[in-house]
N, C-alpha and C positions, 0 to 999 in steps of 0.2 A: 566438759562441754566447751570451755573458753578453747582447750589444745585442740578439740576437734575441728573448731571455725575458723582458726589455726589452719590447721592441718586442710580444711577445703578450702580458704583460698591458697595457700600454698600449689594446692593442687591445680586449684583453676590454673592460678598463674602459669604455673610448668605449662599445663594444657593450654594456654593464650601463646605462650613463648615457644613452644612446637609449630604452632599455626602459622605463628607468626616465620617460625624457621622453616615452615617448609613453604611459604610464599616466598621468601627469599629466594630456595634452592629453586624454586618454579621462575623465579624473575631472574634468575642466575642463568637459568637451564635456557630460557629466550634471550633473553642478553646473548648467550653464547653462542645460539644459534644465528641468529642477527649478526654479530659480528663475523662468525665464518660465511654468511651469506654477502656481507658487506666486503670480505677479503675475496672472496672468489669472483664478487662483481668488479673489484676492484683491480682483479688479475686479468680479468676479461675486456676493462679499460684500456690497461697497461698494453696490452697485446696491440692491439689497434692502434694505439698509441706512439707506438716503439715501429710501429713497419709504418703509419703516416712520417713520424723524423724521418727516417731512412729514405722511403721517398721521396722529402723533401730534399734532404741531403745531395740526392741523386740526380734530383731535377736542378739543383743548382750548381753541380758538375756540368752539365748539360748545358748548362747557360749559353756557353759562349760555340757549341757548337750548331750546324745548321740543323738537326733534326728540331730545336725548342724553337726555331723561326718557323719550318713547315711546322709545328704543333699550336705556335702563336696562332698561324693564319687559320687555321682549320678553325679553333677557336672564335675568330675574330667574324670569320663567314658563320659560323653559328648562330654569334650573338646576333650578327645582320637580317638572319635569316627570323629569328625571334624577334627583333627589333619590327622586323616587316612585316609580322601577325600581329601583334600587335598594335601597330599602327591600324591594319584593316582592321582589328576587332574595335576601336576609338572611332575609326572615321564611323561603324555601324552603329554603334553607339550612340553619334551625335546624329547621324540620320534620324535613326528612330526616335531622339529624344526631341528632333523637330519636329516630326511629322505627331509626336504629343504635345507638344508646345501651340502646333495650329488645330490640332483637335479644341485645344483648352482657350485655345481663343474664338475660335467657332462657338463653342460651349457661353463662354461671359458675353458673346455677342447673342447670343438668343436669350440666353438669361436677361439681357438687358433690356434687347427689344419687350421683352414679356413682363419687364419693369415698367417699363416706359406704358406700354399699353394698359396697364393695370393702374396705372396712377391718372393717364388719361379717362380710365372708365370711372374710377372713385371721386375725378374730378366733374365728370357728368354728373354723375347721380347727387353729388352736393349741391348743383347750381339747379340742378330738379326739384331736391328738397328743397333748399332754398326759395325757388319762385312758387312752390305750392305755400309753406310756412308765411310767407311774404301776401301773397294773394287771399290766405285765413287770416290772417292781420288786417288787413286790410277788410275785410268781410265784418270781421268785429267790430271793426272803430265803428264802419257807416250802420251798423244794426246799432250799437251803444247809441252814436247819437240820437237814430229814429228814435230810441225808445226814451232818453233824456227828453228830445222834444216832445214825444207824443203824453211824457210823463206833464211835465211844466204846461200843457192845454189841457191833460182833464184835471190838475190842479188849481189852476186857474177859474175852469168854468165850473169848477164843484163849489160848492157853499156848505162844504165842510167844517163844521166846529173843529176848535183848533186840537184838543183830545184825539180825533178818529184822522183826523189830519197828520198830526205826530206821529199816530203809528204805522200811517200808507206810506209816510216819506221813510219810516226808520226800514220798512220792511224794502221801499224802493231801492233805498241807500245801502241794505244788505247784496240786495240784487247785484245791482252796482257793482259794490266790493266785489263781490264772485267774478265777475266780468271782467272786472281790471284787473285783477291777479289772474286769471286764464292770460289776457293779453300778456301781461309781465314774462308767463311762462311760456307764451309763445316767442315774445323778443327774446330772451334769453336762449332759450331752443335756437332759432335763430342765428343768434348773436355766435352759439358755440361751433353752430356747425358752420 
């Protein structure tokens, strides 16, 4: 039993160290392939490479004779000629980036105007509220006092025991209270807006 358990990892192993050897020969085999792709891309470099020298080579023979002056110029009215597109495609450019520039100020001037008129209308309607809140205030106080005075003359000419007296004043004085805190929450109201 021990040689057999032995004998299967032994086994495995050889069978892990195949797997393993033949991802190599698989990582070998693309390697390989990769590398002759990388030398044939490499050759195809070179080519291009070796006739741009030569050309160059050649064109600095040339230097000093006149065909590289008529090749300069032809060149030179080229770039002029590109240089000249280009310009007209800038100058269109900045046209059209003015004629957005007054679009977008057209735009903040109405936006504004509709600022302005919006702030003037929110300014009406507070001085609205305001002189109605103002005018209810005012409405309070002169009813509170009618009713303080008209309270202080039938106290006066009643001949109330002091008992039944106590609790028309406590219940007046409730009244009262209710009324002045309405007032309070109307100055406040008021006050906020």
């Amino acid at each position: 039993n021990y040689y057999n358990d032995i004998t299967l990892n032994n086994l495995a192993l050889i069978n892990s160290l195949k797997e393993q050897m033949e991802e190599m020969r698989k990582k070998e085999d693309r390697l390989g392939k990769e590398m002759a792709d990388l030398q044939l891309q490499n050759r195809r470099l070179t080519e291009p490479l070796q006739k741009a020298r030569e050309e160059v080579a050649d064109l600095q023979k040339q230097l000093a004779n006149y065909e590289k002056d008529k090749t300069a110029l032809a060149s030179t009215k080229t770039r002029l000629k590109q240089t000249e597109k280009e310009l007209n495609k800038v100058k269109w450019e900045h046209e059209v980036l003015e004629q957005r520039f007054e679009k977008l100020q057209e735009e903040r001037d109405e936006l504004y105007a509709k600022f302005t008129a919006a702030i003037h209308e929110v300014q009406q309607k507070s001085s609205f509220k305001n002189l109605l809140l103002e005018r209810k205030l005012t409405a309070l106080g002169e009813t509170l006092e009618k009713k303080e005075a008209q309270l202080n003359e039938v106290l006066a000419a009643s001949n109330l025991d002091p008992t039944a007296l106590s609790a028309v004043t406590r219940k007046l004085e409730d009244v009262l209270d209710t009324k002045n805190n309405a007032i309070k929450d109307l100055q406040y109201e008021l006050a906020r807006v």
